[in-house]
Residue, then its C-alpha position, 0 to 999 in steps of 0.5 A: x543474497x537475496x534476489x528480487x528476480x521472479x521465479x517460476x512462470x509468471x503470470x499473464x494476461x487472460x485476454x491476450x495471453x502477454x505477460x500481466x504487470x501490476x497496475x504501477x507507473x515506472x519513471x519515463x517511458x512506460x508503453x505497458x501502462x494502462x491509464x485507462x485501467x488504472x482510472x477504472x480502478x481509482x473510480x472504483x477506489x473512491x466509490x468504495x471510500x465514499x460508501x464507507x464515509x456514507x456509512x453510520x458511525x464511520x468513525x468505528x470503521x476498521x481502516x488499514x493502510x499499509x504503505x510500502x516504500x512510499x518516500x518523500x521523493x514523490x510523496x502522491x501514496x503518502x499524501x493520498x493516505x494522510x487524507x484517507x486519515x481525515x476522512x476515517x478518524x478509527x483509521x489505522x497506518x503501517x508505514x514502511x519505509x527504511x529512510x522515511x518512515x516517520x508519521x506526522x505527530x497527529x497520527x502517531x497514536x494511530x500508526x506504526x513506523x517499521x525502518x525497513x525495507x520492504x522485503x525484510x518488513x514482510x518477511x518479519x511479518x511473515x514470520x511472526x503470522x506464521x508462529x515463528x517469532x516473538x512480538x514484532 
């Protein structure tokens, strides 16, 4: 069975040297949570979507969303991408998730829907990046 324990030495930080964490809230208490990171980094976002909404002819503008894992349970992934699909019409979407994977019927010419788990939607598209497989 597969493990999802890191291997080998993890990465840290490279002002105090503590061990780094992606920039991702967990439930409850969660001290290692920078708010303020995390707002830098959405500022940062939305200039950059809004450079490209500014931009001639957003509508041939080549968008990917990949969404992982994002349920209806706390849906603020899925929403945010659904907007991100009003505001670029060429924008295209890959939707993993192994219970809720489904597009709204307005974006499912647009979409992908994998029913999967994370984990094993990668490793397919590992394997078929990589020569290994047939079409996905």
């Amino acid at each position: 069975a597969a493990s999802l324990r890191a291997r080998g030495e993890l990465p840290k930080c490279i002002w105090c040297g503590a061990i780094a964490r992606p920039v991702v809230k967990m439930f409850g208490d969660d001290v290692g949570f920078s708010q303020v990171h995390l707002n830098e980094q959405v500022e940062r976002y939305d200039r950059w979507l809004q450079g490209l909404e500014s931009r001639a002819h957003k509508e041939f503008i080549n968008i990917v969303c990949l969404e992982i894992g994002c349920g209806k349970v706390v849906p603020t992934v899925r929403n945010h991408l659904e907007l991100v699909d009003a505001r670029f019409p060429s924008a295209r979407f890959v939707r993993i998730n192994p219970e809720d994977s489904e597009f709204p019927a307005g974006m499912q010419d647009r979409a992908v829907s994998l029913p999967l788990g994370g984990l094993a939607a990668l490793e397919l598209v590992e394997e078929k990046l990589s020569g290994r497989a047939g079409r996905l």
